[in-house]
NUMAR-37117 format. One record per residue: residue in three letters; residue number from 1; x, z, y of N, C-alpha, C in turn. Coordinates in nm, 4 decimals. Example, Ala and Ser with C-alpha at 12.3 -4.5 7.8 and 13.67 -1.06 7.14 Angstrom:
{ALA 1 {1.3190 0.7800 -0.5690} {1.2300 0.7800 -0.4500} {1.3200 0.7800 -0.3300}}
{SER 2 {1.2850 0.7080 -0.2250} {1.3670 0.7140 -0.1060} {1.2900 0.7870 0.0030}}
***
This chain:
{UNK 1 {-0.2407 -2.9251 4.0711} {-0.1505 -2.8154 4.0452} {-0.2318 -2.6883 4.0239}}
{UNK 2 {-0.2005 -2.6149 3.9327} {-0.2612 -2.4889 3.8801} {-0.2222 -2.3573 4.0064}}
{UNK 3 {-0.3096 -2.3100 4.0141} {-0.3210 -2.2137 4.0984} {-0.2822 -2.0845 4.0514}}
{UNK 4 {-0.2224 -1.9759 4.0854} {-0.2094 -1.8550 4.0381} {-0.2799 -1.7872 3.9403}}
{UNK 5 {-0.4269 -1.7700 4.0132} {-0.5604 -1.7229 3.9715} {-0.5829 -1.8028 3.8598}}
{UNK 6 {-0.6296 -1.9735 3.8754} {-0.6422 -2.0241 3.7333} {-0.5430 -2.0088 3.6191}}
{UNK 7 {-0.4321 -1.9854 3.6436} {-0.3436 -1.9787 3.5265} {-0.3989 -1.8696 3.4914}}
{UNK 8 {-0.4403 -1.7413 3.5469} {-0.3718 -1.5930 3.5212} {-0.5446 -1.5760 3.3928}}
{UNK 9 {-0.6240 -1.6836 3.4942} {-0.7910 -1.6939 3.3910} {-0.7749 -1.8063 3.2694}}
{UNK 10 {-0.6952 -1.8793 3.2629} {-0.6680 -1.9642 3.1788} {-0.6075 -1.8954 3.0327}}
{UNK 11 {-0.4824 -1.8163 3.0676} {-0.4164 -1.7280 3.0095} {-0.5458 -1.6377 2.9214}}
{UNK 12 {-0.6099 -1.5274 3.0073} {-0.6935 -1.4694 2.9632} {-0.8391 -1.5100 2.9185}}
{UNK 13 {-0.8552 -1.6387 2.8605} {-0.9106 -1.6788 2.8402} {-0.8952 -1.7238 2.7001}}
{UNK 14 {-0.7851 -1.7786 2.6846} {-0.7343 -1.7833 2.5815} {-0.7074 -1.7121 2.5114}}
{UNK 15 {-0.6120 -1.5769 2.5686} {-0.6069 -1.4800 2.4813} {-0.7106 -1.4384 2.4181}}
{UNK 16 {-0.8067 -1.4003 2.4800} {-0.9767 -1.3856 2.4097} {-0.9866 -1.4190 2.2975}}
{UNK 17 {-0.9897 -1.5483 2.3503} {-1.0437 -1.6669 2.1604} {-0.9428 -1.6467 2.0868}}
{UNK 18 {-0.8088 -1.6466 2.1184} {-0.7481 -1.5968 2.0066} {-0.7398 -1.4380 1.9086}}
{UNK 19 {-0.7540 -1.3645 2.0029} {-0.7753 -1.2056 1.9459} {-0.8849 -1.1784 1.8954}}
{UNK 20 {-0.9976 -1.2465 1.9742} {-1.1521 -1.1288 1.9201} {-1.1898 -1.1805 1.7977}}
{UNK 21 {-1.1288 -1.3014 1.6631} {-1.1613 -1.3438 1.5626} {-1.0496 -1.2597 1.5256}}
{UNK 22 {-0.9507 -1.2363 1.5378} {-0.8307 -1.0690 1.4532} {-0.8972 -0.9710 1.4673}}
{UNK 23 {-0.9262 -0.9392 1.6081} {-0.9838 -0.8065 1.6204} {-1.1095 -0.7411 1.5031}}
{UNK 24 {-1.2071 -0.8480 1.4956} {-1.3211 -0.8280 1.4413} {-1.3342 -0.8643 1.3104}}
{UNK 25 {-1.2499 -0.9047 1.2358} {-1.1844 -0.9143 1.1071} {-1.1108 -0.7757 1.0947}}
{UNK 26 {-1.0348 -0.6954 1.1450} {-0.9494 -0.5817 1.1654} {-1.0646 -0.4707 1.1451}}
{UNK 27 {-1.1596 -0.5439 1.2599} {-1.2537 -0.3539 1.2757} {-1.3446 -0.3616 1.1150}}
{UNK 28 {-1.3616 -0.4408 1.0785} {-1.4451 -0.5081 0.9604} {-1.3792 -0.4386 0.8213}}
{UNK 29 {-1.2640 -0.4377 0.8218} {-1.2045 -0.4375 0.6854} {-1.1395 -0.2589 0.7216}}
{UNK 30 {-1.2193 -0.1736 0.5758} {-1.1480 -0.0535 0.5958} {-1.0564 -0.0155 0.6180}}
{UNK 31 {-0.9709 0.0916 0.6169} {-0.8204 0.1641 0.5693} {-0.8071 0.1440 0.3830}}
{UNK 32 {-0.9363 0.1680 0.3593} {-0.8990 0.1607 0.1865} {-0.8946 0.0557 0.1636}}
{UNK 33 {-0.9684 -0.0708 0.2038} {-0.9420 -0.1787 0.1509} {-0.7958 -0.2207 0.1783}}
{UNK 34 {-0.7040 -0.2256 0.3777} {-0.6063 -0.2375 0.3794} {-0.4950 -0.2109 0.2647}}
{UNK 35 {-0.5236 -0.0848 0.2575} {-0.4407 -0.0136 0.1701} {-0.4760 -0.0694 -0.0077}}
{UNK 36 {-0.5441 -0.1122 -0.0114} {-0.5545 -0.1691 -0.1519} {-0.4977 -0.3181 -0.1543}}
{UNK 37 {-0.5266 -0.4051 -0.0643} {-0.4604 -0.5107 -0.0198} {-0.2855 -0.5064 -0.0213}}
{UNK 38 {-0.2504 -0.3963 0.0646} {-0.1104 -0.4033 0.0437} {-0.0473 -0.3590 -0.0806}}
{UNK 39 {-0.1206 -0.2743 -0.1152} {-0.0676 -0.2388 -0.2483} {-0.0587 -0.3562 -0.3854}}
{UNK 40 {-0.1612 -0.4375 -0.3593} {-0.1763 -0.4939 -0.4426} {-0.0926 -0.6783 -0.4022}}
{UNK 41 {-0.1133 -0.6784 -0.3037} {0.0268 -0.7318 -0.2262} {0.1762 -0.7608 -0.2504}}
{UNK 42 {0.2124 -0.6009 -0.2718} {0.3371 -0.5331 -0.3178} {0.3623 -0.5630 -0.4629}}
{UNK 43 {0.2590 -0.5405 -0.4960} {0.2783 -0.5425 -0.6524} {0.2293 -0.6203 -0.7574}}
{UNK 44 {0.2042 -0.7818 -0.6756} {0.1935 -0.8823 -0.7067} {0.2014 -0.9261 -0.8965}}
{UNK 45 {0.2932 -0.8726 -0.9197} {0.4013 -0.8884 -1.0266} {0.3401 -0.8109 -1.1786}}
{UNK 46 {0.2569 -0.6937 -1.1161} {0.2446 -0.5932 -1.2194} {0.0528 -0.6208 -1.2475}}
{UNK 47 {0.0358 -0.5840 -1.3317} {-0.1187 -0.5390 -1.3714} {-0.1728 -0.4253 -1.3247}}
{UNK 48 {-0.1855 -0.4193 -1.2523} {-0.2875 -0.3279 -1.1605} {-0.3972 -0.3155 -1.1860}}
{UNK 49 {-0.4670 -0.1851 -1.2168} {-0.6337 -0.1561 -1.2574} {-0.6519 -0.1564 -1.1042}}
{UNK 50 {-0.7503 -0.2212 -1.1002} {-0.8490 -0.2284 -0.9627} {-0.8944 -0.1234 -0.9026}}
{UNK 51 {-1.0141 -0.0634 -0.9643} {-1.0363 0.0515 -1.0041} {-0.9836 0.1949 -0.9727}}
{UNK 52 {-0.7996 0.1780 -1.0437} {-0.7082 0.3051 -0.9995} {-0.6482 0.2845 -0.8649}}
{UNK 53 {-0.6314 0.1379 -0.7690} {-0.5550 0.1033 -0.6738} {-0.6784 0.1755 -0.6313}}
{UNK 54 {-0.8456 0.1489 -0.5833} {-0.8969 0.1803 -0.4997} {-0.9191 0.3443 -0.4973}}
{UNK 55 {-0.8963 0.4166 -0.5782} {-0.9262 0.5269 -0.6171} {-0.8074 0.6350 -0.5318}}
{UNK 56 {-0.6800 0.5672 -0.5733} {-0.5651 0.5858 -0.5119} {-0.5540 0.6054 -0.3663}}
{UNK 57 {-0.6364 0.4656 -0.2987} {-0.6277 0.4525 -0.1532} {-0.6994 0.5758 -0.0728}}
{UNK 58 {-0.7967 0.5719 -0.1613} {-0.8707 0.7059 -0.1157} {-0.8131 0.8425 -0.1085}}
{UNK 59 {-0.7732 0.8480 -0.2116} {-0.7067 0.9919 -0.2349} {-0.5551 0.9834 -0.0997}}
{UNK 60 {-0.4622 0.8672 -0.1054} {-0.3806 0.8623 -0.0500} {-0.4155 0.9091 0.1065}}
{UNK 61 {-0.5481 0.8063 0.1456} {-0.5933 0.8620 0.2709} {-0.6845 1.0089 0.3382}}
{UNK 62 {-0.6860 1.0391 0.2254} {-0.7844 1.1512 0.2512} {-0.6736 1.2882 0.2561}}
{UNK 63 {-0.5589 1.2784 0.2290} {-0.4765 1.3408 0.2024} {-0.3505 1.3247 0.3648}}
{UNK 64 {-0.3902 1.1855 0.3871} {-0.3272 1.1600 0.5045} {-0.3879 1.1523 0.6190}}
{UNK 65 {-0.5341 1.1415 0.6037} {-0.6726 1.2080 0.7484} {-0.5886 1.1181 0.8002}}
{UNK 66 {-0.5574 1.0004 0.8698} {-0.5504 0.9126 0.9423} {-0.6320 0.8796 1.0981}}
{UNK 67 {-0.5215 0.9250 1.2403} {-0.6220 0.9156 1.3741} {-0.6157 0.7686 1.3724}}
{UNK 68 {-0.6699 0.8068 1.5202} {-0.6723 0.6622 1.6124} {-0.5172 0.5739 1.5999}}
{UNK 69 {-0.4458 0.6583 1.6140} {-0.2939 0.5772 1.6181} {-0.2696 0.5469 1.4821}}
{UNK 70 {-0.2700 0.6045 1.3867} {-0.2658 0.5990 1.2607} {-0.3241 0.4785 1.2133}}
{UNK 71 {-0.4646 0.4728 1.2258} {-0.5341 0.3773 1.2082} {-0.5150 0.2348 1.2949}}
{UNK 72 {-0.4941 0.2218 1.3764} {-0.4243 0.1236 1.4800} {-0.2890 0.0293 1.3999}}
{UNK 73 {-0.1996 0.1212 1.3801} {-0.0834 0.1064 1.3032} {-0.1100 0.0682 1.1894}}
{UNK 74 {-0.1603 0.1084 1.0581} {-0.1956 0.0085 0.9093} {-0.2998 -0.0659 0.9433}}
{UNK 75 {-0.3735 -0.1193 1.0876} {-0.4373 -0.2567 1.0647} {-0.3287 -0.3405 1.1317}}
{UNK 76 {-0.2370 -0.3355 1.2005} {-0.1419 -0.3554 1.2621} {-0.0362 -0.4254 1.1478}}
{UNK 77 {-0.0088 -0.3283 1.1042} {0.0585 -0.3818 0.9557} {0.0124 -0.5099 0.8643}}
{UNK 78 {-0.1159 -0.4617 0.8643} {-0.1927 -0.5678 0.7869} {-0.2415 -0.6933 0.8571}}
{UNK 79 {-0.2280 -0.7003 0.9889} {-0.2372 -0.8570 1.0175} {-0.1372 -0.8906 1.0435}}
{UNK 80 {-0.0161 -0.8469 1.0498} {0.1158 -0.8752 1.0665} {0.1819 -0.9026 0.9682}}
{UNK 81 {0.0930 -0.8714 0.8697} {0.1260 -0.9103 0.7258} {0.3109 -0.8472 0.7280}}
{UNK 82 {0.2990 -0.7029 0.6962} {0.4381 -0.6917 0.6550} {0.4495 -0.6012 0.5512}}
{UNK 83 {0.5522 -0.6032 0.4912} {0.5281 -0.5333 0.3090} {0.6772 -0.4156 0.3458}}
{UNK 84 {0.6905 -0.3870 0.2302} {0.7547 -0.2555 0.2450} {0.8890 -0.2801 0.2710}}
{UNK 85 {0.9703 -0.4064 0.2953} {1.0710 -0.4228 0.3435} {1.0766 -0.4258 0.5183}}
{UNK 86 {0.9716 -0.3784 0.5788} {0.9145 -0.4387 0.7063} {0.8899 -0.3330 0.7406}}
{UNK 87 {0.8534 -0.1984 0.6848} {0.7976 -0.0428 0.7381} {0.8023 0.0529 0.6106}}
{UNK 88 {0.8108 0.1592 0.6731} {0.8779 0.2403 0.5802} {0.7531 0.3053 0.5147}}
{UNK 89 {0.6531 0.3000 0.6529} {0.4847 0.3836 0.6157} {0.4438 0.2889 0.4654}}
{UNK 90 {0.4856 0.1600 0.4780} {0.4248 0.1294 0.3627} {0.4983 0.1282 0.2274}}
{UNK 91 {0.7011 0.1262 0.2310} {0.7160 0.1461 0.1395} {0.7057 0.2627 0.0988}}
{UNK 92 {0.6678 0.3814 0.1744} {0.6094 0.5452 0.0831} {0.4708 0.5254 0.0527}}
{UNK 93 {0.3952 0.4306 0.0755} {0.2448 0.3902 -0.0070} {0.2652 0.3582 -0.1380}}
{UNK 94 {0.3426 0.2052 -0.1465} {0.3868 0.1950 -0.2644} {0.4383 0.2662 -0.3303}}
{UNK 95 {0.5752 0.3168 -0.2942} {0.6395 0.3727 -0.3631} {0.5764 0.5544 -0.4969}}
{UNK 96 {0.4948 0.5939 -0.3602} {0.3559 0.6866 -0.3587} {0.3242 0.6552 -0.5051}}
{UNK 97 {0.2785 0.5095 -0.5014} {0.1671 0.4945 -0.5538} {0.2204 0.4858 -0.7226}}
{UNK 98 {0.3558 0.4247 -0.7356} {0.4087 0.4207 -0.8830} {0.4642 0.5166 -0.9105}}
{UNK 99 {0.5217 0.6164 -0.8428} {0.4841 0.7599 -0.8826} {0.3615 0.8282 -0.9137}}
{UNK 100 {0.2388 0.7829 -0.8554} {0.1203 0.8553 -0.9236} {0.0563 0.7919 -1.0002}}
{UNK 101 {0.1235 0.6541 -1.0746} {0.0346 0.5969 -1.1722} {0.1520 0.6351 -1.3305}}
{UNK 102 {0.1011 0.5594 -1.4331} {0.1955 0.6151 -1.5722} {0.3002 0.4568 -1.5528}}
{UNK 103 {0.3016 0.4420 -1.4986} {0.4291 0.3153 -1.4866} {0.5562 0.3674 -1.5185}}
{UNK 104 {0.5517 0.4705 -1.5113} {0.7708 0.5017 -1.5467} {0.7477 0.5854 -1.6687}}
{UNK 105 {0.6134 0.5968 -1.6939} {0.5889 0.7074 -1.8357} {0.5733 0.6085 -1.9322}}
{UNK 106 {0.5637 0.4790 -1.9186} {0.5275 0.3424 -1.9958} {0.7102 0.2946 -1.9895}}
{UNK 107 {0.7797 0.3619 -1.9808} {0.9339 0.2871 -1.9481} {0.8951 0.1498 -1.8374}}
{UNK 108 {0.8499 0.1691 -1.7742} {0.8425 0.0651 -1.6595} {0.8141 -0.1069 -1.6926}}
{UNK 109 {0.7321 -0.0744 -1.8088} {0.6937 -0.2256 -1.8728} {0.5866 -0.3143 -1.7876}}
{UNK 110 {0.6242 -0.3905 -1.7648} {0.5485 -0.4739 -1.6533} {0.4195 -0.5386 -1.7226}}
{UNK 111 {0.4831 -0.5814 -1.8750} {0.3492 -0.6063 -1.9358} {0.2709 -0.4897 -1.9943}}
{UNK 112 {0.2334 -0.4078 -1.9399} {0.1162 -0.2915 -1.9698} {0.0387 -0.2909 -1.8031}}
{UNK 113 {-0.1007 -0.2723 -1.8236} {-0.1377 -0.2561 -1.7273} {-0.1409 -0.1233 -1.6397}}
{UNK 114 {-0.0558 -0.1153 -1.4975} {-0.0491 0.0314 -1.4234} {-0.1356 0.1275 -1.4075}}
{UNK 115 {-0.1766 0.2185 -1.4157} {-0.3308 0.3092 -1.3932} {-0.2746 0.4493 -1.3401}}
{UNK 116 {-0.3724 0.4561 -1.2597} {-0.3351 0.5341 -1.1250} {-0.3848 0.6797 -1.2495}}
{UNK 117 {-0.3158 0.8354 -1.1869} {-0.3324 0.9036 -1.2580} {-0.3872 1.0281 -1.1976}}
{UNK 118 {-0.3062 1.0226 -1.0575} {-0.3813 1.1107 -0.9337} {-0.2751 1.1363 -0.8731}}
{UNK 119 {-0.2880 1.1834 -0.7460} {-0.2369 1.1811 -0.6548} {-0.0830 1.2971 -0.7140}}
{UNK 120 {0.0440 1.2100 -0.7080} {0.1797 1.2898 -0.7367} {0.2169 1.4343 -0.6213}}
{UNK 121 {0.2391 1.5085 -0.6725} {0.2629 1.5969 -0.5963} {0.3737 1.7130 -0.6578}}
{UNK 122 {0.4259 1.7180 -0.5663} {0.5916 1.7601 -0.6515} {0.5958 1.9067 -0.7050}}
{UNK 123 {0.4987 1.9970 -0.6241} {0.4972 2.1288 -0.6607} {0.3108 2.1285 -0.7407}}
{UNK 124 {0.2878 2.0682 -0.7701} {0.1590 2.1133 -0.8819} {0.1549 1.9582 -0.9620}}
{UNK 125 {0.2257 1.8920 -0.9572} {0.2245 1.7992 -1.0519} {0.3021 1.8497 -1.2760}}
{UNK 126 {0.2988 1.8335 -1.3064} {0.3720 1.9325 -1.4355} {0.5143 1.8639 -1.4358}}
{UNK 127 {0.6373 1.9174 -1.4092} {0.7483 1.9010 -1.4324} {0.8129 1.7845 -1.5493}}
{UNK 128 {0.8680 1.6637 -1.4744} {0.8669 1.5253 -1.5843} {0.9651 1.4822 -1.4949}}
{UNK 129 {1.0692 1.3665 -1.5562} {1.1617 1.3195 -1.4808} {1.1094 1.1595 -1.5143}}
{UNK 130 {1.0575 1.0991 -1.4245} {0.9914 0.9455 -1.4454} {1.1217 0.9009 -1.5410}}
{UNK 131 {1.2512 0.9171 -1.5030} {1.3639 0.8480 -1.5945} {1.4210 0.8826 -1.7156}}
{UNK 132 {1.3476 0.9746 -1.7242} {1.4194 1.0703 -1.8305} {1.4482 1.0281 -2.0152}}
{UNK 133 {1.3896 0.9332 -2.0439} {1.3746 0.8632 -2.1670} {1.5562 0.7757 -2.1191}}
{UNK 134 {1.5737 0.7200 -2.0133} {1.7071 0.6277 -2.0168} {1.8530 0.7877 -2.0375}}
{UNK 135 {1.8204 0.9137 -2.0152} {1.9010 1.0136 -2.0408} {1.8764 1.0489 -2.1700}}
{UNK 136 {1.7611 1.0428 -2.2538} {1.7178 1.1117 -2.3524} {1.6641 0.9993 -2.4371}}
{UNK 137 {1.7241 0.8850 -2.4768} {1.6177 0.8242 -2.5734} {1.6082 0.8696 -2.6767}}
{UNK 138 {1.4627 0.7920 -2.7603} {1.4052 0.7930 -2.8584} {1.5056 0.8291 -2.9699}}
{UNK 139 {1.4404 0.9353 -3.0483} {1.5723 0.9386 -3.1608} {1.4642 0.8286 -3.3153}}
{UNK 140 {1.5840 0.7593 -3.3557} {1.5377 0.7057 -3.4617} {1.5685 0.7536 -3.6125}}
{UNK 141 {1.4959 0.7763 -3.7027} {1.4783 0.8185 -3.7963} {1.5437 0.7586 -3.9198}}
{UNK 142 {1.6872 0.7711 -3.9158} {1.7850 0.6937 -3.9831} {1.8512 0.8174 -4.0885}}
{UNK 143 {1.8921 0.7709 -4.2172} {1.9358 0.8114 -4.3003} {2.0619 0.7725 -4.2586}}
{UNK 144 {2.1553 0.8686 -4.3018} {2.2988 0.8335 -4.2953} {2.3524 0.8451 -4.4212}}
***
């Protein structure tokens, strides 16, 4: 029969071997890479420049100076593997992120590849309505 003590070392023993191969995979892999991972995760579907996702992550984080808790929380995310239906921090990454690439300036064509353009920002970005072509289309050059 198991003893108090051995269970309580058995337990923590285990836990060990199971965490310190997450843990050290976790401390290993940046915030930018996370963040390029989920993004690219998310957006499975689309053509993504490599390139503009990592460029992005940077800017996204450098803009968001990320602490200890901060940082805790998107590796947290990322071995928990959860996407933007799962946290909101990450659907404003994504969401972030196709606002600062030409994806809605392309009418949202999935076959063009996305490219990050710089970081969106509502008061020094130049005044554009991502939708504004479905209010205003193309006029065509028709004789009547």
């Amino acid at each position: 029969m198991l003893k108090r003590r051995k269970f309580l070392e058995f337990i923590g023993i285990g836990g060990a071997l199971v965490l310190l191969p997450i843990s050290i995979f976790v401390a290993v892999k940046s915030l930018e890479d996370i963040a390029f991972d989920l993004i690219t995760q998310e957006f499975h579907y689309l053509k993504l420049d490599p390139e503009g996702v990592r460029k992005y992550a940077q800017d996204y984080l450098q803009k968001d100076k990320p602490g200890i808790a901060s940082n805790i929380k998107w590796r947290s995310y990322y071995v928990l593997n959860f996407n933007a239906t799962d946290s909101d921090n990450i659907k404003f990454l994504v969401t972030y992120y196709l606002l600062s690439s030409d994806f809605f300036m392309n009418k949202m064509d999935e076959s063009k590849t996305v490219r990050y353009m710089g970081i969106n920002h509502q008061y020094t970005a130049p005044c554009s309505s991502h939708f504004s072509f479905l209010i205003f289309p193309e006029k065509t050059d028709t004789v009547s």
